[in-house]
N, C-alpha and C positions, 0 to 999 in steps of 0.2 A: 174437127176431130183429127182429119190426119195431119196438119199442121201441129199438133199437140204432141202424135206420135212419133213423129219423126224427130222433134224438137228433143223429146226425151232419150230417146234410142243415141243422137248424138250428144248429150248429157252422160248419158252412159259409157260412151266409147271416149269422151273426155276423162273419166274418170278412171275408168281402168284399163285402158292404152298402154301410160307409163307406167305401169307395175308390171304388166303383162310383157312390155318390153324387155323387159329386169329379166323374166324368169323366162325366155324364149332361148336364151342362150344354154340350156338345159335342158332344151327334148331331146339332144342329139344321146347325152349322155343315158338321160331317161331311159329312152326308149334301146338303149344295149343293156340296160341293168332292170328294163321288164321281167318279169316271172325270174330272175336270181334270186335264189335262197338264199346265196353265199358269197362272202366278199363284200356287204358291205358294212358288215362289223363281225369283232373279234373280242372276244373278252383277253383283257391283260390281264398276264399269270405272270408276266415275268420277276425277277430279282427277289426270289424266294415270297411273292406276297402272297402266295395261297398259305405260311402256314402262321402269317399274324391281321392278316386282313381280307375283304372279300374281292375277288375278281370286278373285275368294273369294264363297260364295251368299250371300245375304241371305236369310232366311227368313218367311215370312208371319206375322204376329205372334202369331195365333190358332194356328198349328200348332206356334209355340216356347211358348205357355202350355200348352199339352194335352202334349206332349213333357215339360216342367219336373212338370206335374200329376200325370203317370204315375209321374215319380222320387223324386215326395214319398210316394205310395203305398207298403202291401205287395204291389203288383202284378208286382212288378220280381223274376224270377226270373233270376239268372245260369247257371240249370243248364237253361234250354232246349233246349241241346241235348239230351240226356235224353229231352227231350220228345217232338221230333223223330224220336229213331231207335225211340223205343219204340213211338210211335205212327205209323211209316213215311212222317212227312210228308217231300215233298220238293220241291214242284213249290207254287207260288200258288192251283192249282187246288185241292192236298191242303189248304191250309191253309184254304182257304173250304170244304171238305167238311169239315174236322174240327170249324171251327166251328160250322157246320150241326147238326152231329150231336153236337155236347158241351150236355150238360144238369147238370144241378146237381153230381153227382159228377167233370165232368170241365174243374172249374171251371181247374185246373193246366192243362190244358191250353189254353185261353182265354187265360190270364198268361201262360203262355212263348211264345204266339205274339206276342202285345203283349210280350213281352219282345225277340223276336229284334228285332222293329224300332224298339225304343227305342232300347236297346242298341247294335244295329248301325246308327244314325244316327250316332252320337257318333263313330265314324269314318269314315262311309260316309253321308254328309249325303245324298244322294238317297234314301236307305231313306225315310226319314220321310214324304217328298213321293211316292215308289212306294206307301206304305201307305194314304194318304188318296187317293190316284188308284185304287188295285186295292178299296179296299173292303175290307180287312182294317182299321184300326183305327175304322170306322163299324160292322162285322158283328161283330166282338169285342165292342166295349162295347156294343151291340145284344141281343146273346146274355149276355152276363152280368146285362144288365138284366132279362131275359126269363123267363132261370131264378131272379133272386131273388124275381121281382115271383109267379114263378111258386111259388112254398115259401115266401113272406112275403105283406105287403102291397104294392099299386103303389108306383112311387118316380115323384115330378115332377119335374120343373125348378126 
């Protein structure tokens, strides 16, 4: 039995190591643009477009390379929802207690919460900018780095 456990646990730190690598380059950032409300988007208004078409954000540049960095990963789970009802998330609050509390086996759920908000940017452009002000995609890659550093060796910058 623990030959089985250990066996998987290092399955798993195979597995999302190199992604997790990707996006470690990004707590530094993260973690200065926690709890911002502002600065990292702007609706363009310029060259007269408010009075023949709608305002549209502009995005901070560092939160569309970390956004684009998640998509190129196996990070990107479309069945989040899954995630969610199985695991009772519902509220921002549930989502920083799950991460709190997910360690190496409950790596899936880590990805579908960095899932819901990659995801639901791509139509809902304030997601992205609510996830880096709430502290979900700093505590996420936080946590995943935590548990692999934690069943491997440390990872740098």
């Amino acid at each position: 039995m623990e030959k089985e456990d250990i066996a998987y646990r290092q399955q798993v730190v195979e597995r999302y190591k190199p992604d997790v690598e990707k996006l470690i380059r990004y707590l530094p950032w993260l973690e200065e643009k926690s709890g911002a409300v502002s600065g990292l988007s702007e609706n363009y208004e310029d060259s007269g477009i408010k009075g023949h078409s709608i305002s549209f954000p502009v995005y901070d540049g560092t939160l569309m390379s970390f956004v684009k960095e998640v998509q190129q990963t196996g990070l990107v789970d479309r069945n989040y929802p899954y995630i969610y009802s199985r695991y009772g998330i519902r509220t921002a609050q549930d989502e920083l207690k799950a991460i709190s509390r997910a360690g190496i086996k409950e790596m899936n759920v880590l990805s579908g919460i960095l899932s819901k908000y990659v995801l639901g940017g791509m139509t809902k452009g304030r997601m992205w900018t609510e996830a880096v002000s709430n502290g979900v995609f700093l505590n996420v890659v936080h946590k995943m780095k935590e548990n692999l550093e934690f069943w491997d060796r440390p990872i740098t910058l």
